[in-house]
Each structure stands twice: as C-alpha cells, then as structure tokens.
MIPAKE-829389 format. One record per residue (C-alpha): z, y, x. Coordinates in steps of 0.1 Angstrom, whole numbers. Each point is the difference from the previous one (the first is absolute). Example, Ala and Ser with C-alpha at 12.3 -4.5 7.8 and 13.67 -1.06 7.14 Angstrom:
BEGIN
<r Z="78" Y="-45" X="123"/>
<r Z="-7" Y="34" X="14"/>
//
This chain:
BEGIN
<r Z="0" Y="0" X="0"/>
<r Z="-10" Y="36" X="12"/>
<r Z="-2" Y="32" X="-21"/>
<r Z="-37" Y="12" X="-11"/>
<r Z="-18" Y="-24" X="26"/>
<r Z="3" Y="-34" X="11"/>
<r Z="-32" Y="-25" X="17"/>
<r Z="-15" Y="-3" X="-30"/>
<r Z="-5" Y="32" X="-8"/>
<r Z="-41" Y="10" X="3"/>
<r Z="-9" Y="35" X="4"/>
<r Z="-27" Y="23" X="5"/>
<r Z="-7" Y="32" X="25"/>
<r Z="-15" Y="32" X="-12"/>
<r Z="-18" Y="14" X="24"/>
<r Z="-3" Y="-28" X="16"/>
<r Z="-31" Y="12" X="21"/>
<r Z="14" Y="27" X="14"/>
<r Z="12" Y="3" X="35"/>
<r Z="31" Y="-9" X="-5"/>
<r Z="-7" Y="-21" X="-31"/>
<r Z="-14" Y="-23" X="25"/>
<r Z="25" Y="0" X="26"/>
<r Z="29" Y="-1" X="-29"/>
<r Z="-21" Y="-29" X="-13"/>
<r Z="-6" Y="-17" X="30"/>
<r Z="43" Y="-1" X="5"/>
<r Z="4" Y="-8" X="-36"/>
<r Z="-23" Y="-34" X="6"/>
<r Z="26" Y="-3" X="32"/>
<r Z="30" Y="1" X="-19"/>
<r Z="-9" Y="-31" X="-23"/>
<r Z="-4" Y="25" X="-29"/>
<r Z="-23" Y="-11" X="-32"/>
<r Z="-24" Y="23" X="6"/>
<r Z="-32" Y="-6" X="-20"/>
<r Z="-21" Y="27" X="-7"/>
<r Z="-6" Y="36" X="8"/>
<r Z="-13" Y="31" X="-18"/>
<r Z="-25" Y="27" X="12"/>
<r Z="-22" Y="19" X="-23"/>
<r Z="-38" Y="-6" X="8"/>
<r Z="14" Y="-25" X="29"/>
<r Z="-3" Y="-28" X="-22"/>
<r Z="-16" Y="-35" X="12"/>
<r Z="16" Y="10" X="38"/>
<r Z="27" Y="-20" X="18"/>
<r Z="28" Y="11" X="23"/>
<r Z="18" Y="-29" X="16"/>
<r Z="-16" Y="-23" X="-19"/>
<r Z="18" Y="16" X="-36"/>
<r Z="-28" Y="10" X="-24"/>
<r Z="-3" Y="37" X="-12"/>
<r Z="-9" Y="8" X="-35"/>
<r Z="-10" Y="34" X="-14"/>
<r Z="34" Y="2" X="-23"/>
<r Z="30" Y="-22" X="-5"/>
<r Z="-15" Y="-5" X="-35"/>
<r Z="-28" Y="-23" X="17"/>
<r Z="27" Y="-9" X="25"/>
<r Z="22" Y="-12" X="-26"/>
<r Z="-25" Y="-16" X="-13"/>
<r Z="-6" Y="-24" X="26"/>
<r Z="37" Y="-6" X="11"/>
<r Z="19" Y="6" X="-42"/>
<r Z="30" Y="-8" X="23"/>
<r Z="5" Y="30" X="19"/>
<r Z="23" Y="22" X="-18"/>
<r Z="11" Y="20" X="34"/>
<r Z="-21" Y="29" X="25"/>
<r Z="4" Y="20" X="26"/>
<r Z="-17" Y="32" X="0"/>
<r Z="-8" Y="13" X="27"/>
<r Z="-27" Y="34" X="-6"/>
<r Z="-5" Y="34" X="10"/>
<r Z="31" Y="21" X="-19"/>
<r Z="-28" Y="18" X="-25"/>
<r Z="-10" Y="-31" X="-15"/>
<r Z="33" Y="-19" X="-6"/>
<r Z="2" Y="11" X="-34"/>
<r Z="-29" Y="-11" X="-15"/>
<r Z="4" Y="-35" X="20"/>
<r Z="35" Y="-8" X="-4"/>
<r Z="-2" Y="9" X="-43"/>
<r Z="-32" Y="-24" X="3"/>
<r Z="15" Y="-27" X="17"/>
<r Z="33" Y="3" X="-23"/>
<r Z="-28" Y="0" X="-32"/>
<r Z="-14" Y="-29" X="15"/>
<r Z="33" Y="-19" X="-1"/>
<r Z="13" Y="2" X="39"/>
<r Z="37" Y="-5" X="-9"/>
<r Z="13" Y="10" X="36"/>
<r Z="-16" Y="29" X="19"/>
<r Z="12" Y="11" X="31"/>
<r Z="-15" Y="36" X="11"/>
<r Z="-3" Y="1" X="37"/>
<r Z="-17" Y="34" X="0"/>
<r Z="21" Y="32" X="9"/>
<r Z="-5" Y="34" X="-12"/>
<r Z="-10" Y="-5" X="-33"/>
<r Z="2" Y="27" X="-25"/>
<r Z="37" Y="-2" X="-19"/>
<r Z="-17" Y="5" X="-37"/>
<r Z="-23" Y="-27" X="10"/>
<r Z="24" Y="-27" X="14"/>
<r Z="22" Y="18" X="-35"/>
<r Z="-30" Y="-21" X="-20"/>
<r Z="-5" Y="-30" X="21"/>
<r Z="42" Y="-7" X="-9"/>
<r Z="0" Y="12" X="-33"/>
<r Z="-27" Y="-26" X="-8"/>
<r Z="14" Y="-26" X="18"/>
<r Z="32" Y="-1" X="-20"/>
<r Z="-17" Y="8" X="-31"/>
<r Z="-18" Y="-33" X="3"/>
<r Z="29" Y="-22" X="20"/>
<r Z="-18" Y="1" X="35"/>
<r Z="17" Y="9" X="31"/>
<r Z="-14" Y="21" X="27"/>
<r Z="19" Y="5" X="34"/>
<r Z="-7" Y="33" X="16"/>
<r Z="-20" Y="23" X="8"/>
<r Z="8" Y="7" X="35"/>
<r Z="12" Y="-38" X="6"/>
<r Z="-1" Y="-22" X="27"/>
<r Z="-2" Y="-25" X="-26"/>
<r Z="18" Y="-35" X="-9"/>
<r Z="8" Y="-29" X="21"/>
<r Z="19" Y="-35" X="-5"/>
<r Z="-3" Y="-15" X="34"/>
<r Z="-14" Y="-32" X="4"/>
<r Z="-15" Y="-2" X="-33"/>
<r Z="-21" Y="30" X="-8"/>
<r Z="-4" Y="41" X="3"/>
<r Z="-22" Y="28" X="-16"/>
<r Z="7" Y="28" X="23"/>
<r Z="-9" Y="9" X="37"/>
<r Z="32" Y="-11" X="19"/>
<r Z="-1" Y="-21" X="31"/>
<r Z="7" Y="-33" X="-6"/>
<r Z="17" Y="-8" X="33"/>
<r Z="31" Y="20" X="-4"/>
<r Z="10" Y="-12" X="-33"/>
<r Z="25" Y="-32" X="5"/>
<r Z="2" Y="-19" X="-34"/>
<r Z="31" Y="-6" X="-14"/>
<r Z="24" Y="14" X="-27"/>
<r Z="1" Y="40" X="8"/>
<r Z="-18" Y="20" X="-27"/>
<r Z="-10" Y="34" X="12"/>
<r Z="-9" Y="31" X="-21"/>
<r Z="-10" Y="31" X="15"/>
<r Z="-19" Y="33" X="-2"/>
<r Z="-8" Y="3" X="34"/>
<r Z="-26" Y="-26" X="13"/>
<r Z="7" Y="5" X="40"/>
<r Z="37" Y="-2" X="-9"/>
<r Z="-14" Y="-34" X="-20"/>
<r Z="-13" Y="-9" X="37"/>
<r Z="31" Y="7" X="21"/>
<r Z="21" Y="-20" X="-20"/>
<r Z="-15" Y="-29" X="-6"/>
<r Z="-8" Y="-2" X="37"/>
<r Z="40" Y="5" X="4"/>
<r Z="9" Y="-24" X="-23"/>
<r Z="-29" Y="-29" X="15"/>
<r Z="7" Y="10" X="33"/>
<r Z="37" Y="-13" X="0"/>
<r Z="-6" Y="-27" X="-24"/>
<r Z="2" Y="13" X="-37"/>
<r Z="-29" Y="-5" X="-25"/>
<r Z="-9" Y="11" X="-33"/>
<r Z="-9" Y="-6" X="-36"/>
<r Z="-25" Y="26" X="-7"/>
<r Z="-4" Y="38" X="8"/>
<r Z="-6" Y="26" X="-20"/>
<r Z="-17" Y="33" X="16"/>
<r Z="2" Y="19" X="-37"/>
<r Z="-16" Y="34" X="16"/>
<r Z="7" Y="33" X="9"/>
<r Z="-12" Y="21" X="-25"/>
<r Z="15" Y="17" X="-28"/>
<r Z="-17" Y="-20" X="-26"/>
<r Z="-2" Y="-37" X="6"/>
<r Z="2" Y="-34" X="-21"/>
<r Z="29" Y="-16" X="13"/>
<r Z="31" Y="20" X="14"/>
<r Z="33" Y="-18" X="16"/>
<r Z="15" Y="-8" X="-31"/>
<r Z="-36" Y="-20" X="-16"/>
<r Z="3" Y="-22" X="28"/>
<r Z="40" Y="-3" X="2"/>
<r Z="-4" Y="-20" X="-36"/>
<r Z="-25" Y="-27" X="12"/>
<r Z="19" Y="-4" X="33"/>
<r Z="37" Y="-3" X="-19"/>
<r Z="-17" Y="-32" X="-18"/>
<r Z="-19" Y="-14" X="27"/>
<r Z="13" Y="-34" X="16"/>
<r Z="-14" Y="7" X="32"/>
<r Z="15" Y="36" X="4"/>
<r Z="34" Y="-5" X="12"/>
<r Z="8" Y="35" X="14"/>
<r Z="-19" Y="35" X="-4"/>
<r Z="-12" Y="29" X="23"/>
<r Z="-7" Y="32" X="-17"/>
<r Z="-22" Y="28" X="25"/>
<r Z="3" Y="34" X="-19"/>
<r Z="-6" Y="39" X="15"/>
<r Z="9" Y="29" X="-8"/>
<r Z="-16" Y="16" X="-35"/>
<r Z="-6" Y="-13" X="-31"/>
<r Z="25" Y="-24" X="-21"/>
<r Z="-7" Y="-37" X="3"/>
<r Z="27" Y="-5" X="23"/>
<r Z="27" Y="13" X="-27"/>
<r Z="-18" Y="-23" X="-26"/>
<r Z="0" Y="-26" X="19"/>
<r Z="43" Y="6" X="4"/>
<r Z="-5" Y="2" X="-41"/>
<r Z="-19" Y="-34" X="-5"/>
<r Z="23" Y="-16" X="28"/>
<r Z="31" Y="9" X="-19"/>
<r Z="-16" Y="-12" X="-36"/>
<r Z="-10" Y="-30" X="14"/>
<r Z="34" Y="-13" X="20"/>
<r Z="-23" Y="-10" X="28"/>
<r Z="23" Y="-13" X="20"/>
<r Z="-24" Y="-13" X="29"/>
<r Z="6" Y="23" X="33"/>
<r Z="-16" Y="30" X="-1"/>
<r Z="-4" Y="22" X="30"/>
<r Z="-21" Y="33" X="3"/>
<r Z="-15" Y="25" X="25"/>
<r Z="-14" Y="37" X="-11"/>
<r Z="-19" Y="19" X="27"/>
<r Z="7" Y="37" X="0"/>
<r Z="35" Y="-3" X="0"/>
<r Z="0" Y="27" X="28"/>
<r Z="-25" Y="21" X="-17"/>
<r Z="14" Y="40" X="-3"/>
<r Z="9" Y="8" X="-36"/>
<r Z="-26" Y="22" X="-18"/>
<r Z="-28" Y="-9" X="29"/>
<r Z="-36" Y="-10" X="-19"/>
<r Z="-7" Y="-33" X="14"/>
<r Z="-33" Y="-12" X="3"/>
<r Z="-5" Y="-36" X="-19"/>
<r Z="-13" Y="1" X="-32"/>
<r Z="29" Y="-15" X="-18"/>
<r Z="24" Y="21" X="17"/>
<r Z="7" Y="23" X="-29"/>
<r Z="42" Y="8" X="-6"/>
<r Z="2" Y="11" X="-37"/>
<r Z="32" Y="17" X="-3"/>
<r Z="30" Y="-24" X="4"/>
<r Z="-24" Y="-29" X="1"/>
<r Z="-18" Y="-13" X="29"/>
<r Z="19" Y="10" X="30"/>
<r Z="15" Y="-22" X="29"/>
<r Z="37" Y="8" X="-14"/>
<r Z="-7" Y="-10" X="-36"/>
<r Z="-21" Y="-31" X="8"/>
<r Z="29" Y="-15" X="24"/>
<r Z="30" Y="8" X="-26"/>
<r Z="-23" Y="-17" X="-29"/>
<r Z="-6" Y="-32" X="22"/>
<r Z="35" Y="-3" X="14"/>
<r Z="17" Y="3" X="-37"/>
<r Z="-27" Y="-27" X="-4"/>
<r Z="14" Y="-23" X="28"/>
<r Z="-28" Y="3" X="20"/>
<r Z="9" Y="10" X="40"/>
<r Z="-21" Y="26" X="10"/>
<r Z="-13" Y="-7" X="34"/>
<r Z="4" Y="30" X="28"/>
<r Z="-33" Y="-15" X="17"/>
<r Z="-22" Y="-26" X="-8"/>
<r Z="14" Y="-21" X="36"/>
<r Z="39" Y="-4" X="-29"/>
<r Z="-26" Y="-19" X="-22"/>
<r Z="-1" Y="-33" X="24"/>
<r Z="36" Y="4" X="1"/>
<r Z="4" Y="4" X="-36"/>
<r Z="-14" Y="-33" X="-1"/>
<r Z="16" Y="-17" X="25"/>
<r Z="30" Y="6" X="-16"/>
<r Z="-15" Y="-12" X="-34"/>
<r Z="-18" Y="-27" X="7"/>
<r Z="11" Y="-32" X="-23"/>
<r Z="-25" Y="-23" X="20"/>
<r Z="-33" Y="5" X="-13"/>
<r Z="-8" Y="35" X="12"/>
<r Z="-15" Y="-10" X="34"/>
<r Z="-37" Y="-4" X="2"/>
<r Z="-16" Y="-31" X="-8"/>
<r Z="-24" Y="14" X="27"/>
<r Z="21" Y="13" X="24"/>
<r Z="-15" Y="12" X="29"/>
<r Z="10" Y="-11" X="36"/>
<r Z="-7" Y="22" X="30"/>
<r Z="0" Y="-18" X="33"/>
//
C-alpha cells in the first residue's frame, strides 16, 4: 500500500516531446514507472523511448482506458487549456511540473479538479514518488531509500536534501509529496497528512513548510482532528528571515497573523509535532523514533 501511486499505476506525460518531456520520460521508464503513452499536439504517430505519442489524451486514452494519471509538463501559457482537457478527459491524478503559471489559471485547473473528484499535485512540483514501486515527478531516483517515512513538502530541493539525509544513514520512505510552492495549488500539507494518517506503510511523517502562506497551520489543524498519533517532525525554511522583509518565492505571502515563522511553529508544536531547527535534527528525529521499520529496505552502503 502507498498513497495515490503504487506499480500498477499507468500514466501518461504531457509534453512528452519536449526537451525535457524526453529526458523526464526517459527517467520515468528507469524508475519502473507504467508509463504508456505520451501526448503532443500535431506529434502524434512519433515515439520517444519507445512510448507512443498521440495528438490528445482523448486518443491516448483511447488506446490505454487504463491510465487515469499524467504529468504535464508544457510551457506555463498553455497549462490551462491542457490540464482542464486532460481533467475533461478523465486523468484522475495530474501532477503540474511546470512553474510560473498564472495564479487565475492554476485558480481553474483546482477548481475543476475538485468539482469533478480529480486530484492534481502542484503547480510548481517536483512531483510524487513511492520508491521502489512507481513516481510521476522529476526526482532522482537514487537518493530516495524506500521504506516507511512519508515526506510532504513545498520545497522540491528541500525534498532532495532530505531524502538523501534520510537514505544516506539508512532511513527510507513511503512516498513523497512535493505539493508546490505556489500560492494556489491542489494538495497542501494537510490533503496529504489524511492519506498518510491511514496508510499501513507510513509509519512516521516529515512535513517541509516555508515561510508564507498557511498550509503549515492547517496541517497543525488536521493533525489535531485526526489524533495522528504517528511521529511527526517538521522543518520551515525562513526561520531567520527579518520580520516585514518581502521574500522572493512565490508562496511566500504572510497575511496578517497568518503565515509567519512564529505562528507556523506555535500551531505545529500545540499539534505535537517537533519542529526541526535544521533539516540535519530530522535524521535524529528519527533515530530516536524508529520502531524498526523506518530503515531503508534499500539502504545504501558506502565503502
């Protein structure tokens, strides 16, 4: 069990004959991943790495009924009109690699997900990734250990750094989450807090937050309305930011009260979460966690 993906979960990439459709599909093909079919508007009948391209996912889906999830991965002014098509087309999971896209159009592409009970991840995201058995995102394969850690973060090189941490000395994980750094995405901490409090595999929880915005405090919310009572540790980058300093991420924005380092830190401590001073306290938060099954299936062994 996994949340959102497992090995049999086919896919298709948007994009896919793009430059870095290609490389992203060549890596996805490397990771074991399902994928069947691409999409490319007047690219169809082509192949990259052997996956066949289509003109829409409608012919795509066509082909393979059984893909239900995508990655998109297409210049920011013509997200829109591909991600409502693919959600119209019946894509079920849509993960929005591209960055930069307009906030009233990513507004739509989430409004119309939950208005027909899809789930998009992103924009701005590094993706998803259940080592071992599948991912639709771009993250290296090699630094994430599988195990029993679930990871969700808006940050996708903070994503890198600690899954490498946690591999490195022998911790692996469930799946992780890279839910985007923008201010309007699918999934925030919270989303993703309610699939890993049920899964079997997720025996502890690493939330990466930063500074703006206010899915860390609803993450302390749906922590305390659920009783999760599996370990929770956190990090937020820009707990040294100056007060009233314009930062420069897109999510970054403190709304009164809301959204700063202080508030964030008191919500998740009341929560019973242990908020990490730097993301080298996470290994040790799990060290002094673990109940067995948090080292890595895969762990890796340096010479």
């Amino acid at each position: 069990m996994s949340i959102l993906i497992d090995n049999n979960t086919p896919m298709l990439i948007i994009g896919i004959t793009g430059k870095q459709g290609r490389v992203h599909a060549k890596r996805t093909l490397e990771s074991g991943t399902k994928l069947l079919a691409g999409v490319s508007p007047g690219k169809g009948g082509q192949e990259v790495e052997g996956v066949p391209v289509y003109d829409s996912v409608a012919e795509a889906r066509a082909q393979f009924p059984e893909i239900r999830s995508a990655m998109l991965l297409v210049p920011r002014q013509f997200v829109r009109e591909a991600a409502l098509n693919a959600l119209a087309e019946g894509i079920e999971l849509l993960v929005v690699i591209t960055e930069f896209v307009p906030v009233m159009d990513a507004l739509a592409i989430v409004h119309t997900a939950k208005s027909s009970g899809a789930t998009v991840i992103g924009p701005n995201t590094i993706g998803i990734i259940s080592p071992g058995k599948a991912k639709i995102g771009i993250m290296p394969d090699d630094i994430y250990g599988k195990g029993h850690i679930g990871i969700i973060s808006r940050s996708g090189t903070l994503t890198h750094e600690t899954a490498s941490n946690l591999t490195f000395k022998g911790y692996g994980l469930s799946s992780c989450v890279g839910i985007g750094g923008d201010p309007i995405v699918g999934m925030n901490h919270a989303d993703v807090l309610e699939l890993f409090a049920e899964d079997e595999e997720t025996d502890a929880i690493v939330l990466i937050g930063e500074i703006g915005g206010t899915s860390e405090e609803l993450a302390a919310a749906k922590i305390r309305e659920l009783g999760i009572k599996k370990p929770i540790c956190a990090y937020i980058a820009g707990m040294h930011a100056p007060e009233n300093k314009k930062m420069g991420h897109a999510g970054a924005i403190v709304s009164g009260n809301m959204g700063t380092v202080t508030s964030k830190v008191t919500a998740l401590e009341a929560a019973g979460v242990t908020v990490c001073p730097t993301l080298g306290k996470i290994v040790e938060f799990m060290e002094q966690h673990d109940n067995g099954r948090l080292k890595s299936l895969t762990a890796r062994v340096d010479g």
